[in-house]
C-alpha positions as CSV (number, residue, x, y, z in Angstrom):
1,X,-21.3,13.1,-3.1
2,X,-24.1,16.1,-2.8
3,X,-23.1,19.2,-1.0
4,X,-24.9,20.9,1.2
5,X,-25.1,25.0,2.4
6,X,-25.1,25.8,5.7
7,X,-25.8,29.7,7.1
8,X,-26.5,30.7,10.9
9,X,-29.7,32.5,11.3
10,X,-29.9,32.9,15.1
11,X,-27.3,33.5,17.6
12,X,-25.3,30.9,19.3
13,X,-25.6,32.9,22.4
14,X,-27.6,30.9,25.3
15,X,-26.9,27.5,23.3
16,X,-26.2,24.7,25.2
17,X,-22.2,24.0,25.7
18,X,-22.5,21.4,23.0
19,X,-24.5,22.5,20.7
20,X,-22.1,25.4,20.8
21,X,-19.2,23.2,20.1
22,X,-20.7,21.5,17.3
23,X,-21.8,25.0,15.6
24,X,-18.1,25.6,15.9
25,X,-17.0,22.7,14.8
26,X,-19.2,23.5,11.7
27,X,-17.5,26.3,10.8
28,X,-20.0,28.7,12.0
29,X,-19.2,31.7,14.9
30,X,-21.2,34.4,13.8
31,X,-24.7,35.3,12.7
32,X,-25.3,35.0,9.1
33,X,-22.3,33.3,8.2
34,X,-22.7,30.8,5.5
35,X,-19.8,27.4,4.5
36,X,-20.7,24.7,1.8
37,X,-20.0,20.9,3.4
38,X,-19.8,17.6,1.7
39,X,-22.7,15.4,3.0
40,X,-22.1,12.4,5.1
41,X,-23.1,10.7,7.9
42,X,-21.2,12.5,10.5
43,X,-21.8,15.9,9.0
44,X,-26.0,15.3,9.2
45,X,-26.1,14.1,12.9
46,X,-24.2,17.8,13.5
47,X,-27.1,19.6,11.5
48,X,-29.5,17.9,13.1
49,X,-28.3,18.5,16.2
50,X,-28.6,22.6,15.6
51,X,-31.0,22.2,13.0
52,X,-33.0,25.3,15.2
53,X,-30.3,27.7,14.5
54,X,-29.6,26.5,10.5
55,X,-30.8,27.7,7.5
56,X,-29.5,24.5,5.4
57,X,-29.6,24.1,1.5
58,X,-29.1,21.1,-1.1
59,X,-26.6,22.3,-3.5
């Protein structure tokens, strides 16, 4: 299964309630913090829900 990298760029001030749940949910509260996920079906619909606010890499 790949991996992939995902670091917050832009603040999740004056997100939407849900988007901020899901960045959350992530595992990302604060600006430029970075956590590695396992890819899957569940974890893509949540990155492309805040793609905006993602910097998201392949590893």
């Amino acid at each position: 299964m790949s991996k992939v990298k995902l670091t917050l760029v832009k603040s999740i001030a004056k997100r939407s309630p849900s988007q901020r749940a899901t960045l959350i949910a992530l595992g990302l509260g604060k600006t430029h913090s970075t956590v590695e996920k396992d890819r899957n079906p569940a974890i893509d619909g949540m990155i492309n829900k805040v793609a905006h606010v993602l910097k998201v890499e392949n590893i």
